[in-house]
Structures are given as structure tokens and as C-alpha cells.
N, C-alpha and C positions, 0 to 999 in steps of 0.2 A: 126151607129157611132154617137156618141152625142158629137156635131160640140162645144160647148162650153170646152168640156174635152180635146180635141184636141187641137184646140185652145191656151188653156193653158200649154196644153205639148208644141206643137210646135212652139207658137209664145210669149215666157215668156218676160216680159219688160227686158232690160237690167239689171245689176245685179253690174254693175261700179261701185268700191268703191276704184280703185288703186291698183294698182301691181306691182311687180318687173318687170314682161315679159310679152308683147303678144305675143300669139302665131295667128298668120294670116296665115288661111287655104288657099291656092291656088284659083282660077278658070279661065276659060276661058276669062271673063275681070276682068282681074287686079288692076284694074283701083280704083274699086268699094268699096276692102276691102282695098285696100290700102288706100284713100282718108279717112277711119275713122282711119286707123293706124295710120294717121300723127297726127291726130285730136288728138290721144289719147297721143301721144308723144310730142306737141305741148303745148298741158294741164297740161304736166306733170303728167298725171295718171298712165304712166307706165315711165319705165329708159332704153329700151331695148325692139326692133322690133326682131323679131323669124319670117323670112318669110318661108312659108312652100309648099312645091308643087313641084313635078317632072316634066316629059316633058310633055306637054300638046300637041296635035295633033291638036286641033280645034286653039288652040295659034301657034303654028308651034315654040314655044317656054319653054324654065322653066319657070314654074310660079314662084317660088321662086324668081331665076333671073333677070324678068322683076317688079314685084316687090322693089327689094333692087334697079334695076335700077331709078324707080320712085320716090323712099323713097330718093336718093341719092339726086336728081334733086328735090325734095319740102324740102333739106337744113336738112334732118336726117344725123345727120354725121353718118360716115363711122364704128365708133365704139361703135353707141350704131344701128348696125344694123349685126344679125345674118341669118345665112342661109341654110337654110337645103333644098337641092335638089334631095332627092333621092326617097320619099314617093311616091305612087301609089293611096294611100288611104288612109281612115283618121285615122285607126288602126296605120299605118305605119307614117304618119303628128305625132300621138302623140310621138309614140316609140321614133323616132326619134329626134323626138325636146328632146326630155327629155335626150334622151341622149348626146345632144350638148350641152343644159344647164347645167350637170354635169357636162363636160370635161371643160367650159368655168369656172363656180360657183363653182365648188365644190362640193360632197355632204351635203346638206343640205343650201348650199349659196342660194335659193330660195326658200322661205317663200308664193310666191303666182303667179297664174299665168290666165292673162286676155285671156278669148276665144272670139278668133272675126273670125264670119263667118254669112254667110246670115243664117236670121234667121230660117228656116225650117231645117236646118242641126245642129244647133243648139245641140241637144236632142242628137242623135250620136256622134259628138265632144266632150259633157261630157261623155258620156259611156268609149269613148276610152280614154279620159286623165282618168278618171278615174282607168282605167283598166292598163297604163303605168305609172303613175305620183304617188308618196308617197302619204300613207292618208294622214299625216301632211300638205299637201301644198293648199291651199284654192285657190279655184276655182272661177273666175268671170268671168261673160263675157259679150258682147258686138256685137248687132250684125248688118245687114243696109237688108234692104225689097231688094225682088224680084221689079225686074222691070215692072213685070205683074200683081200684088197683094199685097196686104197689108193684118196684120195679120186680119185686122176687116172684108177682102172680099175674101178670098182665097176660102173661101165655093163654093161661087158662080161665080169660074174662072178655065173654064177645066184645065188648068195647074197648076191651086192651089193644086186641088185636085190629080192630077194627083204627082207631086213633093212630099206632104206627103205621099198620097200611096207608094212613092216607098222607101224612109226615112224608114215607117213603115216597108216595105219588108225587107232591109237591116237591121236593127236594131232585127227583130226575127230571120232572117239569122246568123249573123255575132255574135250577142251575147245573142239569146234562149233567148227571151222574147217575151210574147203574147203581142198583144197593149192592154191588160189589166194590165199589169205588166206596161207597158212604162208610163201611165196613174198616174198610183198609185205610182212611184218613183217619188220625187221630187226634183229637181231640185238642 
């Protein structure tokens, strides 16, 4: 594997140019992607939180939920915050965001949409918007480091390695591409 190719598949700089919506993928701490959401609604770069995550087992909670809970509590009002609780995965996070966003906007009311999730997931979160979301709607996103590694050291952190290996699993699973394919699409 040539750890620079990867690298740049998996840990791309942010890509923030402002959006209509972020969509904020789920996880077990909450805490983490929501703390850049507010950042980014805060800034103004986006108009419009999309939190995204079903029940989570290791949270004993929705991630979505406890999310909009926290977004509520660091002063996002109540209606520039959306919620979709029913995804299991991130095929399912796109679908269905996209499909709340139509029922809320309208089709075609959304022109662009910010992806925020830890950076290694990254790379799967565009496949799947991609694969749910209109070509016309442009894609940016935004994401915050594992708490075990950074993209400059992940080579050298069993769990670095270990998290892209399984990214990489899933991504020729779920949508039949070699990591020579995931390498060669850009971002």
C-alpha cells in the first residue's frame, strides 16, 4: 500500500467553501462532530444542521437526538436544526437525509451540501451522498481527527491502520471498488 496514496484518499484537507446544509454523520461521541457543527453554523458557512444517526448501543442513545440535544444547548435554534433518526449506516445517513431535505426545501431548494464526519470515513460519506444526493448539488466537507491519530501519523498507530483497513473493506463491499479505484477517484 503506498501510505502517501492513501493518505490523500483518506485524510483530504477540508474542502469549506459554505453550504446550505450540513449533514453531521452520527457516532458514539457525540460530542466531537457536533462541537465542529456549531463551529460551522456559528460562522455562518452553513444555514442549517441535518443531524444524522440511529440508536447507537455503545451511546444507549440516538445519535441524531443527543446531538440536536447539544446543538439546542450551544444556542442553534430550534429551526435551523434537522433530524433524521432512523439510518443504521452511512448508505442509509445519505438516503435519508436527502430525503428530509426534499420534504423540508423542496426539490431543487438545495444547491449544496457540507459533509462533516471524522476524517477516515470521509471517502464513504461522498460515495454514498453521491450515490443518494442529485449530480447538480455540490459537495463540501469538513471533517475533525480521531483521537488516536492524526492524518500525518495514522501509518504508524495499530488503529490507524486498522480503521482505514476496514473504510477500505466496506467501500469494495458496499460499492465494488478496488482500492485502486478508491485511490484514482477524486474527491
Amino acid at each position: 500500500m503506498d501510505i502517501k496514496l492513501i493518505s490523500q484518499c483518506f485524510f483530504p484537507p477540508d474542502s469549506q467553501a459554505g453550504a446550505d446544509v450540513a449533514i453531521v454523520f452520527g457516532m458514539s461521541d457525540p460530542a466531537r462532530p457536533l462541537a465542529r457543527a456549531v463551529e460551522l453554523f456559528r460562522a455562518r458557512a452553513v444555514r442549517t444542521l441535518l443531524l444524522t444517526g440511529g440508536y447507537n448501543e455503545r451511546l444507549g442513545a440516538v445519535e441524531a437526538h443527543e446531538m440536536a440535544r447539544m446543538a439546542r444547548r450551544e444556542g442553534v435554534p430550534a429551526d435551523a436544526i434537522l433530524v433524521e433518526d432512523r439510518a443504521a449506516n452511512t448508505d442509509e445517513n445519505a438516503g435519508f437525509a436527502w430525503e428530509l431535505l426534499e420534504s423540508r426545501f423542496g426539490e431543487g431548494g438545495i444547491g449544496s451540501v457540507t459533509l462533516l464526519t471524522i476524517h477516515y470515513h470521509l471517502r464513504r460519506a461522498c460515495l454514498a451522498a453521491r450515490r443518494k444526493f442529485p449530480a447538480e448539488v455540490a459537495l463540501h466537507w469538513v471533517c475533525y481527527p480521531s483521537l488516536y491519530y492524526s492524518a500525518e501519523n495514522w501509518f504508524e498507530v495499530e488503529r490507524g491502520w486498522r480503521d482505514v483497513k476496514s473504510e477500505i473493506t466496506k467501500i469494495e463491499r458496499y460499492y465494488r471498488l478496488t482500492l485502486a479505484d478508491i485511490v484514482r477517484q477524486a474527491l
